[in-house]
DOTORSE-757739 format. One line per 2 residues: number of its first residue (from 0); their letters; for each residue x, y, z of C-alpha. Coordinates in Angstrom, 3 decimals, padded with zeros to 6 digits, always signed. Example, Ala and Ser with C-alpha at 12.3 -4.5 7.8 and 13.67 -1.06 7.14 Angstrom:
REM DOTORSE-757739
0 = AS = +012.300,-004.500,+007.800; +013.670,-001.060,+007.140 $
//
This chain:
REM DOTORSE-757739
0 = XX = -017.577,+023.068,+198.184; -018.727,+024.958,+201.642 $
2 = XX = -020.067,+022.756,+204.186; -022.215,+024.608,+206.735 $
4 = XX = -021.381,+020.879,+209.093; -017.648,+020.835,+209.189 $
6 = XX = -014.967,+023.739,+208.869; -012.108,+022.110,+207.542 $
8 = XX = -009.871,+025.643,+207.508; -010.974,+026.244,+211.514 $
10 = XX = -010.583,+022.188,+212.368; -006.642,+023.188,+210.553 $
12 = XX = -006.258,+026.336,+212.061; -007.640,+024.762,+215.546 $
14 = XX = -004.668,+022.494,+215.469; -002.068,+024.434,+215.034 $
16 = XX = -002.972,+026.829,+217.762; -003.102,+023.854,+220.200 $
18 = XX = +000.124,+023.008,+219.091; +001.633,+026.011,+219.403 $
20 = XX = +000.328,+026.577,+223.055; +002.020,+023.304,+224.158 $
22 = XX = +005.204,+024.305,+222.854; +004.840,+027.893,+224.492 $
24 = XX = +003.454,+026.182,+227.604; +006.619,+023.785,+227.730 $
26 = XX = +008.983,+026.850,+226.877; +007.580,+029.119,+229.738 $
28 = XX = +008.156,+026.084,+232.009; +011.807,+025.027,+231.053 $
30 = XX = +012.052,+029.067,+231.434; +010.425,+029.359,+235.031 $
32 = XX = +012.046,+026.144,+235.984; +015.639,+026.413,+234.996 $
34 = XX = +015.137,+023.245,+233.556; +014.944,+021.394,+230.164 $
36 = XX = +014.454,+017.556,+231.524; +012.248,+017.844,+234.821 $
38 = XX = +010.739,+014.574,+234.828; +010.730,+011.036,+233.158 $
40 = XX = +008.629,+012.012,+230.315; +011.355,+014.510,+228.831 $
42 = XX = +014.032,+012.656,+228.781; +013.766,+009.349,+230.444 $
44 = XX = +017.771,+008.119,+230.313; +018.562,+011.417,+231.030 $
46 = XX = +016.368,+012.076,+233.976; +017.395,+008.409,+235.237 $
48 = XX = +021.045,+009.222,+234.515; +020.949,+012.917,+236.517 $
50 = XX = +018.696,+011.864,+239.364; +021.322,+009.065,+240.373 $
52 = XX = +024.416,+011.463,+239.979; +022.323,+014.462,+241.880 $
54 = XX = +022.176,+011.092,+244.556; +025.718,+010.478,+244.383 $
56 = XX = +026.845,+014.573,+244.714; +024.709,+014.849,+247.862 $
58 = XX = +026.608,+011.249,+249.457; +029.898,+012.597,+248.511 $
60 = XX = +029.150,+016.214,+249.929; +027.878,+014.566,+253.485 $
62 = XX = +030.726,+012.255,+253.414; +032.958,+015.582,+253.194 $
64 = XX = +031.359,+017.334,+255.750; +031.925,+013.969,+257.872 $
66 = XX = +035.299,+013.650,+257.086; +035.772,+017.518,+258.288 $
68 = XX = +034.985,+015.951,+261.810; +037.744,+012.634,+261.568 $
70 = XX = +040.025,+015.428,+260.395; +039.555,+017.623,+263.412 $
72 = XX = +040.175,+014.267,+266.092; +043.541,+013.118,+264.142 $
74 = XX = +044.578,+016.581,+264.136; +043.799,+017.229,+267.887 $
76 = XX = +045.740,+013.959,+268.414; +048.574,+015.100,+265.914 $
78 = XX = +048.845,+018.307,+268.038; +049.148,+016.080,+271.351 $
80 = XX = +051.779,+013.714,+269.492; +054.232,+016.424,+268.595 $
82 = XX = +053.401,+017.957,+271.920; +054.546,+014.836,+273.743 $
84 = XX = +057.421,+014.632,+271.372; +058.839,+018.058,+272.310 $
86 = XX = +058.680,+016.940,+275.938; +060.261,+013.548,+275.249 $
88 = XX = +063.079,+015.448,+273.179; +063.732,+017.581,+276.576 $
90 = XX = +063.107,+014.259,+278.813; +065.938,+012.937,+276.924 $
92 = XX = +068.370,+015.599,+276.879; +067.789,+016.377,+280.683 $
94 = XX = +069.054,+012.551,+281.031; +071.830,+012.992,+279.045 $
96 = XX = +072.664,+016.070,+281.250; +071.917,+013.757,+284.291 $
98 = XX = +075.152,+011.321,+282.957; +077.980,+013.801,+283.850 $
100 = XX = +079.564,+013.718,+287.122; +078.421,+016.204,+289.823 $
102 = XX = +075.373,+016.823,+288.872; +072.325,+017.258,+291.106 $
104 = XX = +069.919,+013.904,+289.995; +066.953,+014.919,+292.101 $
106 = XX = +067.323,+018.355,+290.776; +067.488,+016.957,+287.349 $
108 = XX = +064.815,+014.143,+288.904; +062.238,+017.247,+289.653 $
110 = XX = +062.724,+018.614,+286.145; +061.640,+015.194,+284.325 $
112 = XX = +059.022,+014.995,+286.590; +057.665,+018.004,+286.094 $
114 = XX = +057.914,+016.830,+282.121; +056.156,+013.764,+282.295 $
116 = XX = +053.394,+015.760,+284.175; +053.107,+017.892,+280.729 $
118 = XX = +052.970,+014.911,+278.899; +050.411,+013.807,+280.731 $
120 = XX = +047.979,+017.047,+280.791; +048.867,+017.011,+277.118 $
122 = XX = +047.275,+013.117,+276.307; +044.583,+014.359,+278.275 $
124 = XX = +043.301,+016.818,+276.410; +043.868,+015.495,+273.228 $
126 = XX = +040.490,+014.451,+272.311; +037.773,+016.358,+270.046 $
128 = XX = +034.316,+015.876,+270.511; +035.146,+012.875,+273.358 $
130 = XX = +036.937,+010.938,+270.334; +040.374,+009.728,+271.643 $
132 = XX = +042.912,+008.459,+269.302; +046.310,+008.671,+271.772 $
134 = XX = +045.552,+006.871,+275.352; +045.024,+003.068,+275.057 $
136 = XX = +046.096,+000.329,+272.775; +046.769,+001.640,+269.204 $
138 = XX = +043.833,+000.388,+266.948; +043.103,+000.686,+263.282 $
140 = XX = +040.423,+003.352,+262.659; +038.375,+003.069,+259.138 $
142 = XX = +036.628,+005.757,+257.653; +033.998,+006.236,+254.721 $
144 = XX = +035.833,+008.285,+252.446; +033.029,+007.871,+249.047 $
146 = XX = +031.374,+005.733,+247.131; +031.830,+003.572,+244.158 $
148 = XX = +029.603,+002.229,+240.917; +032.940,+000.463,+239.306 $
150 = XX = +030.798,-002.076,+237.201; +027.504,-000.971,+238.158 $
152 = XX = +027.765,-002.502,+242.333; +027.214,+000.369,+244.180 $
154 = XX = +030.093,-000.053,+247.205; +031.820,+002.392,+249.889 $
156 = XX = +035.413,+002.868,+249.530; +037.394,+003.346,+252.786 $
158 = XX = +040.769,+004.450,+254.349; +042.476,+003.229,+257.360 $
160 = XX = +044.608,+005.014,+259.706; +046.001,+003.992,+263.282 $
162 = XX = +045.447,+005.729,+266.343; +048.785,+005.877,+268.553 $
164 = XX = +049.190,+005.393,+272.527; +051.000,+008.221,+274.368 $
166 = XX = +049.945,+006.754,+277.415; +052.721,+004.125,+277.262 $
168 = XX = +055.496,+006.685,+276.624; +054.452,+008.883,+279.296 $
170 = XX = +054.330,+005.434,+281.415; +057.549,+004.492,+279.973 $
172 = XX = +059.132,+007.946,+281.138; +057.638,+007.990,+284.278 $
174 = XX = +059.179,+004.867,+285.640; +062.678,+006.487,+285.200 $
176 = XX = +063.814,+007.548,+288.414; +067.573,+009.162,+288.320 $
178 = XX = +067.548,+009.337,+292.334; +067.351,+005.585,+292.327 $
180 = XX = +068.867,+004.609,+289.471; +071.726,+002.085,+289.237 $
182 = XX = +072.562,+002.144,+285.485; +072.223,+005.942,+283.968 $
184 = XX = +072.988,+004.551,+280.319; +070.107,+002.379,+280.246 $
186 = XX = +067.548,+005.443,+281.248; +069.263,+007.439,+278.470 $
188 = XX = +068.652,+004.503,+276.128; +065.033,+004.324,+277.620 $
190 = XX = +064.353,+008.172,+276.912; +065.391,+007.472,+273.392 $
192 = XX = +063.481,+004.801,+272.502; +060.889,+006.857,+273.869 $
194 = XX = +061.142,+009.568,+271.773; +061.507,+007.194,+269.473 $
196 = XX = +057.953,+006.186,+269.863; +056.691,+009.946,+270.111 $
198 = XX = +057.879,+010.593,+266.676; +056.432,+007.763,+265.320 $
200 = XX = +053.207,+008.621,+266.293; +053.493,+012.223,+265.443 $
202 = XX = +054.455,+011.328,+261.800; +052.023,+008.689,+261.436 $
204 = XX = +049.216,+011.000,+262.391; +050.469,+013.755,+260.639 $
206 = XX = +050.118,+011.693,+257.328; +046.602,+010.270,+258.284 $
208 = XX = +045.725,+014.390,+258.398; +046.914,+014.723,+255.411 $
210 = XX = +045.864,+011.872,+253.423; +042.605,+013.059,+255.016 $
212 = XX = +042.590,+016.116,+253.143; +043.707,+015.164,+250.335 $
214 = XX = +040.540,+013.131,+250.411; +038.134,+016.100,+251.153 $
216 = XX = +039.747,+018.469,+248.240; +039.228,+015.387,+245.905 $
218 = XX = +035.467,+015.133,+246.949; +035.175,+019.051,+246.925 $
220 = XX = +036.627,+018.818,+243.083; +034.194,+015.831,+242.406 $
222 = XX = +031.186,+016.999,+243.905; +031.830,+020.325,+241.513 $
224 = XX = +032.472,+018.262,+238.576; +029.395,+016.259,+238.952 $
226 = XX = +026.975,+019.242,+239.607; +028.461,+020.849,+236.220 $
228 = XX = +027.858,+017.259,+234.225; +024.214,+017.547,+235.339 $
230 = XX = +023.978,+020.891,+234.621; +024.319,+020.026,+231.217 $
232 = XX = +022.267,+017.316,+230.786; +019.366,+018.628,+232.292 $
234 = XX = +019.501,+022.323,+232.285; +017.825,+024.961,+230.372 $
236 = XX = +018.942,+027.036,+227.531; +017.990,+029.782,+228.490 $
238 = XX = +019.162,+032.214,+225.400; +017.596,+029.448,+223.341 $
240 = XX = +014.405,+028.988,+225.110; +014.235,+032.663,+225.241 $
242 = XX = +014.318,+032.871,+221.494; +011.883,+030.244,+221.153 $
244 = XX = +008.769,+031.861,+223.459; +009.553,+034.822,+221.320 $
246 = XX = +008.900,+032.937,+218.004; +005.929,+030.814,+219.801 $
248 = XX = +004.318,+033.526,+220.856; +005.142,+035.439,+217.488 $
250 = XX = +003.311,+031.699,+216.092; +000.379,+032.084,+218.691 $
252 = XX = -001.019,+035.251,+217.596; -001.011,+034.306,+213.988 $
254 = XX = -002.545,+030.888,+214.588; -005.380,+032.947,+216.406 $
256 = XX = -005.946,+035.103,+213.457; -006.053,+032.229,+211.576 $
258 = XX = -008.657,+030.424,+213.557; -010.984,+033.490,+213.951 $
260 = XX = -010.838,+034.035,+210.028; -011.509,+030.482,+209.584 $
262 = XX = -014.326,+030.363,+212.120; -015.878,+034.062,+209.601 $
264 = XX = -016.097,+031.837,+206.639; -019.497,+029.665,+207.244 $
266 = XX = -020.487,+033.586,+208.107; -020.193,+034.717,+203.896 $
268 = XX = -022.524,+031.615,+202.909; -025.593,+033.458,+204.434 $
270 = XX = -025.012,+036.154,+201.492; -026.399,+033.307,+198.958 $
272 = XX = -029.554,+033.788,+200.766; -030.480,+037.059,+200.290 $
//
Protein backbone atom coordinates (compact mmCIF):
# COMPACT_ATOMS: atom_id res chain seq x y z
CA UNK A 1 0.00 0.00 0.00
CA UNK A 2 1.29 3.81 -0.84
CA UNK A 3 0.66 6.22 1.79
CA UNK A 4 0.70 9.81 0.51
CA UNK A 5 1.27 10.62 4.89
CA UNK A 6 4.37 8.67 5.64
CA UNK A 7 7.37 7.49 3.33
CA UNK A 8 8.57 4.56 4.93
CA UNK A 9 11.54 3.96 2.04
CA UNK A 10 12.70 7.96 2.59
CA UNK A 11 12.10 7.71 6.70
CA UNK A 12 14.82 4.27 5.90
CA UNK A 13 16.86 5.88 3.54
CA UNK A 14 16.85 9.20 5.88
CA UNK A 15 18.51 7.12 8.50
CA UNK A 16 21.08 5.71 7.03
CA UNK A 17 22.39 8.88 5.53
CA UNK A 18 22.46 10.41 9.06
CA UNK A 19 24.31 7.60 10.07
CA UNK A 20 26.68 7.59 7.66
CA UNK A 21 27.50 11.39 8.09
CA UNK A 22 28.34 10.79 11.79
CA UNK A 23 30.67 8.18 11.02
CA UNK A 24 32.31 10.38 8.15
CA UNK A 25 32.07 13.37 10.50
CA UNK A 26 33.95 11.33 13.34
CA UNK A 27 36.49 9.91 10.65
CA UNK A 28 37.41 13.43 9.22
CA UNK A 29 37.96 14.43 12.88
CA UNK A 30 40.17 11.48 14.22
CA UNK A 31 41.87 12.40 10.63
CA UNK A 32 42.31 16.28 11.24
CA UNK A 33 43.04 15.60 14.83
CA UNK A 34 45.62 12.90 14.91
CA UNK A 35 43.50 11.41 17.29
CA UNK A 36 41.15 8.39 17.87
CA UNK A 37 40.14 9.08 21.78
CA UNK A 38 39.96 13.03 22.19
CA UNK A 39 37.66 13.26 24.95
CA UNK A 40 35.72 11.25 27.69
CA UNK A 41 32.98 10.22 25.47
CA UNK A 42 35.34 7.99 23.17
CA UNK A 43 36.91 6.16 25.36
CA UNK A 44 36.40 7.07 28.92
CA UNK A 45 39.23 4.57 30.75
CA UNK A 46 41.28 5.34 28.07
CA UNK A 47 41.08 9.06 28.01
CA UNK A 48 41.32 8.88 32.01
CA UNK A 49 44.24 6.46 31.69
CA UNK A 50 46.30 8.83 28.89
CA UNK A 51 45.44 12.19 30.39
CA UNK A 52 47.16 11.09 33.79
CA UNK A 53 50.30 9.53 32.00
CA UNK A 54 50.45 12.77 29.45
CA UNK A 55 50.48 14.44 33.42
CA UNK A 56 53.11 12.27 34.58
CA UNK A 57 55.52 12.68 31.09
CA UNK A 58 55.33 16.47 31.47
CA UNK A 59 56.47 16.10 35.68
CA UNK A 60 59.17 13.79 34.72
CA UNK A 61 60.39 16.01 31.69
CA UNK A 62 60.48 19.32 34.14
CA UNK A 63 62.03 17.30 36.78
CA UNK A 64 64.85 16.52 34.03
CA UNK A 65 65.30 19.80 32.94
CA UNK A 66 65.66 20.63 36.86
CA UNK A 67 67.96 18.10 37.51
CA UNK A 68 70.17 19.54 34.40
CA UNK A 69 70.67 22.57 36.85
CA UNK A 70 71.74 20.28 40.36
CA UNK A 71 73.98 18.59 37.80
CA UNK A 72 75.72 21.72 36.66
CA UNK A 73 76.39 22.98 40.75
CA UNK A 74 77.87 19.35 41.80
CA UNK A 75 79.84 19.41 38.77
CA UNK A 76 81.17 23.03 39.25
CA UNK A 77 81.95 21.82 42.81
CA UNK A 78 83.48 18.45 41.45
CA UNK A 79 85.74 20.63 39.22
CA UNK A 80 86.81 22.78 42.41
CA UNK A 81 87.33 19.40 44.48
CA UNK A 82 89.81 17.83 42.13
CA UNK A 83 91.18 21.29 41.63
CA UNK A 84 91.96 21.60 45.33
CA UNK A 85 93.15 18.06 45.27
CA UNK A 86 95.87 18.69 42.65
CA UNK A 87 97.07 21.55 44.84
CA UNK A 88 96.94 19.52 48.05
CA UNK A 89 98.91 16.64 46.13
CA UNK A 90 101.73 19.46 45.37
CA UNK A 91 101.18 21.04 49.07
CA UNK A 92 102.20 17.71 50.20
CA UNK A 93 105.04 16.85 48.16
CA UNK A 94 106.59 20.43 48.57
CA UNK A 95 106.55 19.33 52.46
CA UNK A 96 108.05 16.28 51.91
CA UNK A 97 110.77 18.20 49.92
CA UNK A 98 110.82 20.68 52.92
CA UNK A 99 112.06 17.40 55.34
CA UNK A 100 115.61 17.05 53.84
CA UNK A 101 118.42 18.87 55.27
CA UNK A 102 119.55 22.16 53.63
CA UNK A 103 116.81 23.14 52.19
CA UNK A 104 115.49 26.70 51.96
CA UNK A 105 111.90 26.48 54.28
CA UNK A 106 110.78 29.99 53.48
CA UNK A 107 111.58 29.33 49.93
CA UNK A 108 109.66 26.17 50.14
CA UNK A 109 107.28 28.38 52.77
CA UNK A 110 106.52 30.95 49.66
CA UNK A 111 105.72 28.06 47.34
CA UNK A 112 102.86 26.53 49.73
CA UNK A 113 101.71 29.77 50.17
CA UNK A 114 101.34 30.64 46.97
CA UNK A 115 99.30 27.03 46.82
CA UNK A 116 96.94 27.56 49.40
CA UNK A 117 96.20 30.96 47.65
CA UNK A 118 95.05 28.68 44.50
CA UNK A 119 93.11 26.70 46.65
CA UNK A 120 91.51 29.39 47.80
CA UNK A 121 90.59 31.34 44.37
CA UNK A 122 89.59 27.84 43.37
CA UNK A 123 86.63 27.33 46.44
CA UNK A 124 85.75 30.62 45.43
CA UNK A 125 84.62 30.23 42.31
CA UNK A 126 83.16 27.07 42.61
CA UNK A 127 79.62 27.95 42.66
CA UNK A 128 76.95 27.91 39.66
CA UNK A 129 74.17 30.07 39.63
CA UNK A 130 75.21 31.41 43.49
CA UNK A 131 74.63 27.61 44.63
CA UNK A 132 77.68 26.61 46.81
CA UNK A 133 78.25 23.08 47.69
CA UNK A 134 82.27 23.31 48.91
CA UNK A 135 82.74 26.34 51.61
CA UNK A 136 80.93 25.69 54.94
CA UNK A 137 79.85 22.74 56.94
CA UNK A 138 79.16 19.68 54.68
CA UNK A 139 75.28 19.18 54.58
CA UNK A 140 73.06 16.62 52.98
CA UNK A 141 71.44 18.04 49.81
CA UNK A 142 68.01 16.20 48.56
CA UNK A 143 66.76 16.42 45.26
CA UNK A 144 63.38 15.52 43.39
CA UNK A 145 64.49 13.03 41.08
CA UNK A 146 60.46 11.68 39.85
CA UNK A 147 57.50 10.61 40.91
CA UNK A 148 55.78 7.52 42.03
CA UNK A 149 52.00 5.82 41.82
CA UNK A 150 53.41 2.37 43.54
CA UNK A 151 49.84 1.34 44.82
CA UNK A 152 47.94 4.11 43.51
CA UNK A 153 49.61 7.12 46.33
CA UNK A 154 50.96 9.46 44.17
CA UNK A 155 54.60 10.31 46.07
CA UNK A 156 58.07 12.02 44.99
CA UNK A 157 61.01 9.87 45.08
CA UNK A 158 64.32 11.57 46.06
CA UNK A 159 68.18 11.23 46.15
CA UNK A 160 70.60 12.56 48.58
CA UNK A 161 74.03 13.66 48.07
CA UNK A 162 76.52 15.65 50.44
CA UNK A 163 78.06 18.78 49.72
CA UNK A 164 81.89 18.82 50.91
CA UNK A 165 83.92 21.78 52.72
CA UNK A 166 87.19 22.83 51.03
CA UNK A 167 87.28 25.64 53.19
CA UNK A 168 88.63 23.53 56.08
CA UNK A 169 91.44 21.97 54.00
CA UNK A 170 92.55 25.13 52.64
CA UNK A 171 92.32 26.31 56.51
CA UNK A 172 93.99 23.22 57.50
CA UNK A 173 96.95 23.95 54.96
CA UNK A 174 97.21 27.34 55.67
CA UNK A 175 98.10 27.06 59.29
CA UNK A 176 101.30 25.10 58.28
CA UNK A 177 104.08 27.32 58.55
CA UNK A 178 107.65 25.51 57.70
CA UNK A 179 109.57 28.85 58.84
CA UNK A 180 108.18 28.27 62.29
CA UNK A 181 107.77 24.93 62.54
CA UNK A 182 109.19 22.73 65.33
CA UNK A 183 108.14 19.20 64.20
CA UNK A 184 108.38 18.83 60.12
CA UNK A 185 106.85 15.17 60.37
CA UNK A 186 103.74 16.27 61.84
CA UNK A 187 103.11 19.03 58.85
CA UNK A 188 103.86 16.19 56.41
CA UNK A 189 101.31 14.06 58.26
CA UNK A 190 98.98 17.21 58.25
CA UNK A 191 99.34 17.69 54.33
CA UNK A 192 98.31 14.11 54.02
CA UNK A 193 95.46 13.93 55.86
CA UNK A 194 94.64 16.83 53.93
CA UNK A 195 94.75 15.46 50.78
CA UNK A 196 93.20 12.94 52.30
CA UNK A 197 90.13 15.00 52.71
CA UNK A 198 90.43 16.57 49.08
CA UNK A 199 90.01 13.22 47.58
CA UNK A 200 87.27 12.38 49.50
CA UNK A 201 85.35 15.08 48.43
CA UNK A 202 86.36 14.88 44.86
CA UNK A 203 85.15 11.20 44.69
CA UNK A 204 82.13 11.74 46.57
CA UNK A 205 81.02 14.46 44.23
CA UNK A 206 82.13 12.84 41.33
CA UNK A 207 79.62 9.94 42.10
CA UNK A 208 76.71 12.36 43.09
CA UNK A 209 77.38 13.68 39.15
CA UNK A 210 77.07 10.65 38.09
CA UNK A 211 74.35 9.06 39.89
CA UNK A 212 72.80 12.35 38.72
CA UNK A 213 72.91 11.37 35.27
CA UNK A 214 72.20 8.29 35.44
CA UNK A 215 68.97 9.69 36.78
CA UNK A 216 68.31 12.14 33.83
CA UNK A 217 69.04 9.31 30.97
CA UNK A 218 66.52 7.11 32.98
CA UNK A 219 63.84 9.95 32.87
CA UNK A 220 64.86 10.81 29.17
CA UNK A 221 64.18 6.82 28.41
CA UNK A 222 60.89 7.04 30.51
CA UNK A 223 59.50 10.11 29.37
CA UNK A 224 59.99 8.40 25.62
CA UNK A 225 58.47 5.26 26.70
CA UNK A 226 55.47 6.87 28.12
CA UNK A 227 54.76 9.26 25.12
CA UNK A 228 54.91 5.97 22.80
CA UNK A 229 52.32 4.00 25.38
CA UNK A 230 49.94 6.94 24.81
CA UNK A 231 50.50 7.08 21.43
CA UNK A 232 48.90 3.94 21.19
CA UNK A 233 46.13 4.21 23.19
CA UNK A 234 44.88 7.25 21.93
CA UNK A 235 46.19 7.84 18.53
CA UNK A 236 44.78 7.66 15.15
CA UNK A 237 45.04 5.10 12.50
CA UNK A 238 45.60 6.90 10.09
CA UNK A 239 45.90 4.17 7.05
CA UNK A 240 42.75 2.82 8.66
CA UNK A 241 40.81 5.91 9.08
CA UNK A 242 41.93 6.78 5.68
CA UNK A 243 40.31 3.70 4.29
CA UNK A 244 37.29 4.25 6.17
CA UNK A 245 36.34 8.13 4.85
CA UNK A 246 36.95 6.48 1.55
CA UNK A 247 34.24 3.77 2.10
CA UNK A 248 31.95 6.46 4.12
CA UNK A 249 32.01 8.70 1.65
CA UNK A 250 31.73 5.83 -1.07
CA UNK A 251 28.35 4.99 1.61
CA UNK A 252 27.29 8.78 1.57
CA UNK A 253 26.66 9.21 -1.98
CA UNK A 254 24.67 6.08 -2.28
CA UNK A 255 22.58 6.78 0.81
CA UNK A 256 21.77 10.17 -1.02
CA UNK A 257 20.62 8.45 -4.09
CA UNK A 258 18.72 6.44 -2.05
CA UNK A 259 16.92 9.15 -0.20
CA UNK A 260 16.19 11.29 -3.35
CA UNK A 261 14.65 8.08 -5.10
CA UNK A 262 12.74 7.43 -2.07
CA UNK A 263 11.57 11.02 -1.65
CA UNK A 264 10.32 10.46 -6.18
CA UNK A 265 8.03 7.74 -5.12
CA UNK A 266 4.81 9.68 -3.53
CA UNK A 267 5.68 11.64 -7.06
CA UNK A 268 4.31 8.22 -9.43
CA UNK A 269 0.93 8.11 -7.30
CA UNK A 270 -0.28 11.36 -9.07
CA UNK A 271 -0.30 9.11 -12.42
CA UNK A 272 -3.55 7.26 -10.86
CA UNK A 273 -5.14 10.54 -11.29
CA UNK A 274 -5.06 11.25 -14.65
Amino acid sequence: MSSILSNSSAMTALQTLKSVNKGLNETQSRVSTGLAISSGKDNAAYFAISETMKGDSGMFKAINEGLTSTKNSVSTARLGAETVQGLAQDFSERVAFAQGSGVDLSQVQAELDSLVDQMTAAIGQSTFNGEDLVSGAAATQTVVTGVSRTGGTFATTTMSFDSVNLTAIATALDGIDLTTSTDLAADLATAETQLGSAITAATSLGVAEKAIEGQQDFLGALTDTIDQGVSSMVDADMEQEAARMQALQVQQQLATQSLSIANSQPQSLLSLFR
